[in-house]
PyMOL CGO cylinders between C-alpha atoms (Angstrom):
from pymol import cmd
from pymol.cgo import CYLINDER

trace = [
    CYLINDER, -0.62, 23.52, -14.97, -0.77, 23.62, -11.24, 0.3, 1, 1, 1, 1, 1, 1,
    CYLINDER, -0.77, 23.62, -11.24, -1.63, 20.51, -9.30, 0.3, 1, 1, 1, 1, 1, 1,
    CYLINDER, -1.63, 20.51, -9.30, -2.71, 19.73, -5.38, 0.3, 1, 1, 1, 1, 1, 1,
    CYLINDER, -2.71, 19.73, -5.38, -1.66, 16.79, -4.34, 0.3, 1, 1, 1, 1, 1, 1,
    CYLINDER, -1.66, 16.79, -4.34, -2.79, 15.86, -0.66, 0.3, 1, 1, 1, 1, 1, 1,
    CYLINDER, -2.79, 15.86, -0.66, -0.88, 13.39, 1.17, 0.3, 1, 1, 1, 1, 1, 1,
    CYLINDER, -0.88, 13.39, 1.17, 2.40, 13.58, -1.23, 0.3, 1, 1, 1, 1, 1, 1,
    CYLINDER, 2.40, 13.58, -1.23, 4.40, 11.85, 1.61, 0.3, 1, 1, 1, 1, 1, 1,
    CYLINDER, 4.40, 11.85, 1.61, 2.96, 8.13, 0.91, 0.3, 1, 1, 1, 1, 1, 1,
    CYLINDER, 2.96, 8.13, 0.91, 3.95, 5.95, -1.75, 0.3, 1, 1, 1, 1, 1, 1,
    CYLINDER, 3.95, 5.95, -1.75, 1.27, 6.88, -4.24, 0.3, 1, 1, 1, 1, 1, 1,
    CYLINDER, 1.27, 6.88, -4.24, 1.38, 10.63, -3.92, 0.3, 1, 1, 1, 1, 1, 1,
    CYLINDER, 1.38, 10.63, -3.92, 5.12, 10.83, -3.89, 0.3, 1, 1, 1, 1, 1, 1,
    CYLINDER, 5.12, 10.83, -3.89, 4.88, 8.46, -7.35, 0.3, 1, 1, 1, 1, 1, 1,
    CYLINDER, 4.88, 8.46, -7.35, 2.58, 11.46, -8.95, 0.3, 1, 1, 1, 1, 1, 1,
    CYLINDER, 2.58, 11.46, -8.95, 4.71, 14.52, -7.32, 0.3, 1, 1, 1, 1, 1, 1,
    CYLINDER, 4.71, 14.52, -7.32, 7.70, 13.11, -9.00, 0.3, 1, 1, 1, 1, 1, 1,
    CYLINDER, 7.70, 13.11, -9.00, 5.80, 12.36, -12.68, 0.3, 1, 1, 1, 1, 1, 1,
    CYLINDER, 5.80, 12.36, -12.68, 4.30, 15.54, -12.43, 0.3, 1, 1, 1, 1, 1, 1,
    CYLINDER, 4.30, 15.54, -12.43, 7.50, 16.91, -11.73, 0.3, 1, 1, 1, 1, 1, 1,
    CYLINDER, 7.50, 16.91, -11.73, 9.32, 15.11, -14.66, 0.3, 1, 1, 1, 1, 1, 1,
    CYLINDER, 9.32, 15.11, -14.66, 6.89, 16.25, -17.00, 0.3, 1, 1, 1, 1, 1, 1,
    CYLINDER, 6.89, 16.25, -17.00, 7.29, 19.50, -16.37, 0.3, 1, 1, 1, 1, 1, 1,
    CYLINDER, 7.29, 19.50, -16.37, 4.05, 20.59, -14.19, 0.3, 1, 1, 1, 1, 1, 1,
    CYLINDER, 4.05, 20.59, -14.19, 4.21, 22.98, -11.73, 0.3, 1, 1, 1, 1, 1, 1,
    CYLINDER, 4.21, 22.98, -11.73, 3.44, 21.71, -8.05, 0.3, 1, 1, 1, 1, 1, 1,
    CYLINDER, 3.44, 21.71, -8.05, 1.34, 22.76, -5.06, 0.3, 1, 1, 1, 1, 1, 1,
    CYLINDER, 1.34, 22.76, -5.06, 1.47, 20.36, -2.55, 0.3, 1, 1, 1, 1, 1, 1,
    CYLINDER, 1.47, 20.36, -2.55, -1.10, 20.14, 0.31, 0.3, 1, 1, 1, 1, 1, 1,
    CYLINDER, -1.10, 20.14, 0.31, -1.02, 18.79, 3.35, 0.3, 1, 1, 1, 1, 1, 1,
    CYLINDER, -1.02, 18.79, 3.35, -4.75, 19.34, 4.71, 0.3, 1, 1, 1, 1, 1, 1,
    CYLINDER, -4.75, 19.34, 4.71, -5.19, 16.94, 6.60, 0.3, 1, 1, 1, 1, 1, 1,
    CYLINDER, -5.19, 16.94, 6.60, -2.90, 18.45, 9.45, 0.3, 1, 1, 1, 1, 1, 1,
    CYLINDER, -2.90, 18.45, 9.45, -4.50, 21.61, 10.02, 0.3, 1, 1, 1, 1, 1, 1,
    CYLINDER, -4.50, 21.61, 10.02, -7.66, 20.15, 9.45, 0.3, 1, 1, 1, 1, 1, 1,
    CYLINDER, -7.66, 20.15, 9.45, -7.86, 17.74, 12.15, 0.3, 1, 1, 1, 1, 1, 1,
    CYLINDER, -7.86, 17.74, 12.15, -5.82, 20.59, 14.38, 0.3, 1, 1, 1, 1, 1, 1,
    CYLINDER, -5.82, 20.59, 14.38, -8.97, 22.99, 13.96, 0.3, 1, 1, 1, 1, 1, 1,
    CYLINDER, -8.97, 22.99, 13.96, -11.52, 20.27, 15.30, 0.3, 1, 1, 1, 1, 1, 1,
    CYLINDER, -11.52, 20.27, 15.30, -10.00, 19.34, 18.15, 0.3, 1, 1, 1, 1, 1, 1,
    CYLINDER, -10.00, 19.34, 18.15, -10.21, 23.60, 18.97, 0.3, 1, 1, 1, 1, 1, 1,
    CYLINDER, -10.21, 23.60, 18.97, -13.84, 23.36, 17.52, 0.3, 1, 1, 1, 1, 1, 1,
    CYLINDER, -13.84, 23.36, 17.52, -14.67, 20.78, 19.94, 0.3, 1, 1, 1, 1, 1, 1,
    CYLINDER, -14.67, 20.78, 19.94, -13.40, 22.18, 22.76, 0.3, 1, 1, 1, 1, 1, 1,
    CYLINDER, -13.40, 22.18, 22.76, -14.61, 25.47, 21.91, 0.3, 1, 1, 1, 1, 1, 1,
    CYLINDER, -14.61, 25.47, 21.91, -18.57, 23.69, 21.67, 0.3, 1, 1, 1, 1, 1, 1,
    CYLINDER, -18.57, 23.69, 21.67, -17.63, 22.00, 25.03, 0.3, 1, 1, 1, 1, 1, 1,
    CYLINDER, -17.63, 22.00, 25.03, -16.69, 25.21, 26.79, 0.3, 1, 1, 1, 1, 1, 1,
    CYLINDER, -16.69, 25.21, 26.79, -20.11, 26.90, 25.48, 0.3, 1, 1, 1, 1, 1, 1,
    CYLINDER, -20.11, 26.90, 25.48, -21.87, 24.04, 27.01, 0.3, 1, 1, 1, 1, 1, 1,
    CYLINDER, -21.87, 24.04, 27.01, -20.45, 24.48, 30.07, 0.3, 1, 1, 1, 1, 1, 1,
    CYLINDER, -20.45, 24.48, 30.07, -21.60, 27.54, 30.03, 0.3, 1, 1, 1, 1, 1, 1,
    CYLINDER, -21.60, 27.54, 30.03, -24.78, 27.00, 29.33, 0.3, 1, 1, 1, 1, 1, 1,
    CYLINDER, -24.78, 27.00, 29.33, -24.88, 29.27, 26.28, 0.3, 1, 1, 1, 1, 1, 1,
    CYLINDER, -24.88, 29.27, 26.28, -27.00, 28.72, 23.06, 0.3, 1, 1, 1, 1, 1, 1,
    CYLINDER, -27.00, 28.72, 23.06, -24.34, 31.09, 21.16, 0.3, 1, 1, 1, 1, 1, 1,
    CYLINDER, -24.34, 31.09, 21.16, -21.30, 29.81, 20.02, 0.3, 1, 1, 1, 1, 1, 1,
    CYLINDER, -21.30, 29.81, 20.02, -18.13, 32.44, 20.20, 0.3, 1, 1, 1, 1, 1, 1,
    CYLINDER, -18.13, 32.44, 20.20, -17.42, 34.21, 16.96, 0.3, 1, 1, 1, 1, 1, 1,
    CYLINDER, -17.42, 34.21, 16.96, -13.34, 31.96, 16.82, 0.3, 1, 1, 1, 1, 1, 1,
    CYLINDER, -13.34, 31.96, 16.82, -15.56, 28.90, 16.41, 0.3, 1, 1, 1, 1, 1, 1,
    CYLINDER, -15.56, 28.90, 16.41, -17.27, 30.76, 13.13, 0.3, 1, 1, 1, 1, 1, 1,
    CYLINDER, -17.27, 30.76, 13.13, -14.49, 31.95, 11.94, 0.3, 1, 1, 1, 1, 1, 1,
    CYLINDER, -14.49, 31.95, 11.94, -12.45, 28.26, 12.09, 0.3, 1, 1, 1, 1, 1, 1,
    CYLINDER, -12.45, 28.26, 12.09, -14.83, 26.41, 10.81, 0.3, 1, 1, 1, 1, 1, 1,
    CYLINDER, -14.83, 26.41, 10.81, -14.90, 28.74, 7.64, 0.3, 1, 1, 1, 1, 1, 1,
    CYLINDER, -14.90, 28.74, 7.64, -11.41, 27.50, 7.80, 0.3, 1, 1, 1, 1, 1, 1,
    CYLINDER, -11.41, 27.50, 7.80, -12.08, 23.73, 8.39, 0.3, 1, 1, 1, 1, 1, 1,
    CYLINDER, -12.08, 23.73, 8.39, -14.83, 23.89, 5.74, 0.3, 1, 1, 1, 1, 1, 1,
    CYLINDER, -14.83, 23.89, 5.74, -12.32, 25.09, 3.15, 0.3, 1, 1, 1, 1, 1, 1,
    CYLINDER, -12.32, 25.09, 3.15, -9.27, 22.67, 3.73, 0.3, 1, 1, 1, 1, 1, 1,
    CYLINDER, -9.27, 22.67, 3.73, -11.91, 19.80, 4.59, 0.3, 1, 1, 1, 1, 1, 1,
    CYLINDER, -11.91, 19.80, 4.59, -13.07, 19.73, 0.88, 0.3, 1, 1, 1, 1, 1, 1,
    CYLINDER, -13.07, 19.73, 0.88, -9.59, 18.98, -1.05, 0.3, 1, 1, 1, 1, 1, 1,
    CYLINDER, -9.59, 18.98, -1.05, -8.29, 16.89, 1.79, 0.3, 1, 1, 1, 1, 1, 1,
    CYLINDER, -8.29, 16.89, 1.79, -11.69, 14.71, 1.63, 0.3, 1, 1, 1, 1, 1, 1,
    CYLINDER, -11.69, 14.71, 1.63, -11.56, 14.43, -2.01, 0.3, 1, 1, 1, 1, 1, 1,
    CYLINDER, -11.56, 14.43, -2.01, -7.75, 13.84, -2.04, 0.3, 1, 1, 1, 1, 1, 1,
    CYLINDER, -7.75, 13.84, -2.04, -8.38, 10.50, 0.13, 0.3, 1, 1, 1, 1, 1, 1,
    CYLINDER, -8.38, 10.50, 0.13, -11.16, 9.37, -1.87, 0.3, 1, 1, 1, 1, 1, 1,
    CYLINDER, -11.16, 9.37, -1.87, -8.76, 9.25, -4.96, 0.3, 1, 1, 1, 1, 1, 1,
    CYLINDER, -8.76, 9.25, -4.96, -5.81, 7.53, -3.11, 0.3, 1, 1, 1, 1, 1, 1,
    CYLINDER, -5.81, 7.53, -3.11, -8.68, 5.00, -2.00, 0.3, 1, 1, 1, 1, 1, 1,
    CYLINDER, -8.68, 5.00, -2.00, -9.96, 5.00, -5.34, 0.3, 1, 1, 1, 1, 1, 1,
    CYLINDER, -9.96, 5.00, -5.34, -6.40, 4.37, -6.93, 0.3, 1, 1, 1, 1, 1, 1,
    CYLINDER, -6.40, 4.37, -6.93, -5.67, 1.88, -4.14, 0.3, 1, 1, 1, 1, 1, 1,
    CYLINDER, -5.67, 1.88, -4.14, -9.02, -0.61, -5.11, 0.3, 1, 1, 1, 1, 1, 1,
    CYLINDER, -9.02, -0.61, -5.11, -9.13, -0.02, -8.89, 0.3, 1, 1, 1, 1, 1, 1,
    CYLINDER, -9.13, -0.02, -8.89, -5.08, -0.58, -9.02, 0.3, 1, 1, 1, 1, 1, 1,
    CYLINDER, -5.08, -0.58, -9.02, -4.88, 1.51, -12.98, 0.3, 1, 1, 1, 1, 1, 1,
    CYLINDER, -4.88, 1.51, -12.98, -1.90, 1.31, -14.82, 0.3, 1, 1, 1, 1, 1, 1,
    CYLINDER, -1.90, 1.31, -14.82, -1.19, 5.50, -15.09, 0.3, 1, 1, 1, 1, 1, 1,
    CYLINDER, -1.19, 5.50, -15.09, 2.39, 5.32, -17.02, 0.3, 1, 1, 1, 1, 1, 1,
]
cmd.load_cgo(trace, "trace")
């Protein structure tokens, strides 16, 4: 079975990694949040330089990363709802 695991540096994710691990699994670790947060900031200044210009049309780059954004947005998202989730509801896994 293959597994994401976003933000397997912190004390919960790197708790999973190494059960997963133990048992067997096979890993894929992601670190979205990195990238995503990278491609904004060139989103936003991307918008802000077609403002300046005073153009309706955004340039093609900011299409084509926020195809990107959209697609490492969604794991990374849901990743921090479960460490939030698992952080509040406290459940005894193993």
């Amino acid at each position: 079975m293959r597994v994401l695991v976003t933000g397997a540096y912190g004390l919960i994710g790197s708790a999973v990694l190494a059960r997963l691990h133990r048992d067997g699994h096979e890993l894929v670790v992601g670190l979205c949040w990195l990238p995503v947060v990278i491609i904004q900031v060139r989103l936003r200044d991307l918008a802000r330089a077609a403002a300046a210009r005073q153009s309706a049309n955004l340039p093609d780059e900011y299409w084509r990363l926020y195809a990107i954004w959209f697609a490492l947005d969604w794991p990374a998202f849901i990743g921090v709802i479960l460490i939030f989730g698992l952080m509040i509801c406290k459940p005894t896994l193993w």
